[in-house]
ZAMARGU-4260 file (C-alpha; in steps of 0.2 Angstrom, whole numbers, plus 5000, padded with zeros to 4 digits):
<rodrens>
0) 4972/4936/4905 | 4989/4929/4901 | 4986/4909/4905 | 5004/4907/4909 | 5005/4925/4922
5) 4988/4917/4930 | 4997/4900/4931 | 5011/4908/4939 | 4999/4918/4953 | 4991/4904/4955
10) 5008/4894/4963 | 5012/4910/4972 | 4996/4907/4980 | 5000/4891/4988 | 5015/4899/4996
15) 5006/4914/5003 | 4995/4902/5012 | 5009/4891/5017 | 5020/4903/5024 | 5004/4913/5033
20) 4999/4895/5042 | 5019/4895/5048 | 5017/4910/5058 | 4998/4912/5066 | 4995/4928/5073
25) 5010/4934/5070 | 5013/4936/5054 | 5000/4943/5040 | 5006/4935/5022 | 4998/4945/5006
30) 4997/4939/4989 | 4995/4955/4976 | 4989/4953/4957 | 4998/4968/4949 | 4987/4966/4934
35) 4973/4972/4943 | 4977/4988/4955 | 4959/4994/4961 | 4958/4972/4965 | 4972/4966/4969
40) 4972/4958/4983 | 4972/4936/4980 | 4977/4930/4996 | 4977/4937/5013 | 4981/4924/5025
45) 4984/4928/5045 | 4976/4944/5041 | 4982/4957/5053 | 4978/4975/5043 | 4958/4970/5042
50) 4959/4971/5022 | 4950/4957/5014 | 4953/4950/4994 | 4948/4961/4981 | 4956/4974/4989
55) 4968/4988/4982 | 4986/4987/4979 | 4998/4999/4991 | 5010/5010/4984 | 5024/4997/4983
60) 5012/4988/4971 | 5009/5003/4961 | 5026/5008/4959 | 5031/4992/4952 | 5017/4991/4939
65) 5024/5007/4934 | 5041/5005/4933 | 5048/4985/4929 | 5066/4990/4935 | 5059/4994/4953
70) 5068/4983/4965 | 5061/4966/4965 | 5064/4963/4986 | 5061/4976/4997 | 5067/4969/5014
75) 5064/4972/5033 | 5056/4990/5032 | 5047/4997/5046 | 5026/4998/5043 | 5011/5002/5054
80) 4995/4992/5053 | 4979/5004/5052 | 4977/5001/5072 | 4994/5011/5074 | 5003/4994/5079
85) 5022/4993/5071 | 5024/4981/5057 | 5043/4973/5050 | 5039/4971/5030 | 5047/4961/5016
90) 5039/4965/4999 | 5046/4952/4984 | 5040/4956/4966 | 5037/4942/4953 | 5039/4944/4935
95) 5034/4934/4921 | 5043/4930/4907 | 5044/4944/4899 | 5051/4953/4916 | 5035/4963/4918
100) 5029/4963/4937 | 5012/4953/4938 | 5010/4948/4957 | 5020/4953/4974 | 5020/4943/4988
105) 5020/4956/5005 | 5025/4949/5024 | 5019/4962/5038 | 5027/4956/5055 | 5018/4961/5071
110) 5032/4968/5079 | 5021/4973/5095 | 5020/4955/5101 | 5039/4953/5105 | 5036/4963/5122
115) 5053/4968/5130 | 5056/4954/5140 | 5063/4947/5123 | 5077/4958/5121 | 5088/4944/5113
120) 5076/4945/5098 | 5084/4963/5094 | 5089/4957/5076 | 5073/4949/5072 | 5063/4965/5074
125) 5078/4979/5066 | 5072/4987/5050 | 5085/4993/5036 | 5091/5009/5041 | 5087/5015/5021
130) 5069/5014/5025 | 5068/5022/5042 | 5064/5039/5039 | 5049/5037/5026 | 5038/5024/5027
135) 5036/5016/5008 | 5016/5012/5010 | 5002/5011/5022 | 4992/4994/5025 | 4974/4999/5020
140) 4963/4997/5007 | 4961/5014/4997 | 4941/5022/4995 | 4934/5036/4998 | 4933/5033/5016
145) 4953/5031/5017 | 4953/5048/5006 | 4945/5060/5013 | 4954/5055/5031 | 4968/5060/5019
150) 4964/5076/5014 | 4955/5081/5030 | 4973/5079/5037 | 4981/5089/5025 | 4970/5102/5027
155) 4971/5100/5045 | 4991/5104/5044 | 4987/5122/5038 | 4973/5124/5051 | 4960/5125/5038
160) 4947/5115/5029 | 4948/5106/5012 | 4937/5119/5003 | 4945/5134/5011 | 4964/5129/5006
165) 4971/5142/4995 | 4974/5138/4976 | 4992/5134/4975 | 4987/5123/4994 | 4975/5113/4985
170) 4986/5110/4969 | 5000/5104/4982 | 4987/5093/4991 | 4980/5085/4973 | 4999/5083/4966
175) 5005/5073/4983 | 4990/5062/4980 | 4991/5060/4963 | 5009/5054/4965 | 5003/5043/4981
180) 4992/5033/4967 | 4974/5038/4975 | 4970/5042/4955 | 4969/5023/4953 | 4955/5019/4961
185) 4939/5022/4954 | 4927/5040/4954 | 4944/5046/4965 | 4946/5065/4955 | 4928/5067/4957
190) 4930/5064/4978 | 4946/5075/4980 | 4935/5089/4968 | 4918/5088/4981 | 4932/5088/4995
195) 4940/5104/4990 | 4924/5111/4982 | 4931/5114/4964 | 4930/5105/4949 | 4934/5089/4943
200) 4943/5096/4926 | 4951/5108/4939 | 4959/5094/4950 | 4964/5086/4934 | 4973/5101/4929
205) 4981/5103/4944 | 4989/5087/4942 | 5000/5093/4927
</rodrens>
């Protein structure tokens, strides 16, 4: 590892603490290594999603490990905690010195705690109308658990099983999870293959 990037996380560790011990139980704070996707979870302080450190990245991480000219702030989008509470989101990613992303520091407001009576908090809880139709990830640790939930859903939009989608169904299915990132963590092809009872070179293939 890069002494001066782990240097660097290491500060961005501090803050995440910091800023988590400002807002108690209302504010999860998350400190993401982007040098380490299937681990990348530092600090979690507050922790509202039930992840714990040495956990995955979410999508925002992985799209920013794939591509340095993704948007460095991502600010006040709406997200959903695993329990189905709303969440307000600020995702800021940090570069190094030679502008590649090596960390991102997440904020996931609890949103469900401002109960009606406080109205005059409107502005506090608004998200960015760019970001309201698609959420941009999901707060959860991805396994195989988390997958076949996934997959099982899929399936359950076509009123069928995994194993008895059609071809073309299950290539769909392996190319919206290949593009989601669920190929990053680790013995993922052979999961999605034992789900939809084919091959593991097949559900390779069917990524291309």
């Amino acid at each position: 590892m890069d002494d001066a990037d782990e240097h660097l996380i290491r500060e961005a560790e501090k803050i995440a603490v910091a800023l988590g011990r400002m807002f108690p139980g209302l504010c999860e704070v998350v400190l993401h290594d982007l040098r380490n996707p299937r681990h990348a979870i530092r600090v979690i302080e507050n922790n509202l999603s039930g992840r714990q450190v040495g956990d995955s990245v979410t999508e925002l991480g992985l799209a920013r490990i794939a591509d340095p000219g993704y948007p460095s702030v991502i600010q006040n989008y709406p997200n959903r905690f695993p329990d189905g509470r709303p969440a307000k989101s600020t995702s800021i990613g940090i570069k190094n010195a030679a502008g590649d992303y090596v960390a991102a520091l997440c904020l996931n407001l609890d949103v469900s705690m401002l109960s009606p009576v406080t109205l005059a908090l409107s502005n506090l809880v608004a998200t960015e109308p760019d970001h309201r139709d698609q959420p941009l990830e999901t707060l959860r640790d991805r396994n195989a658990r988390e997958l076949r939930r996934v997959v099982e859903a899929v399936a359950a939009e076509r009123a069928a099983a995994p194993r008895s989608l059609s071809k073309e169904d299950k290539r769909a299915l392996v190319r919206r999870l290949h593009q989601d990132g669920w190929f990053d963590f680790r013995d993922a092809a052979q999961t999605i293959a034992d789900l939809l009872g084919v091959s593991r070179a097949t559900v390779y293939n069917y990524t291309k």
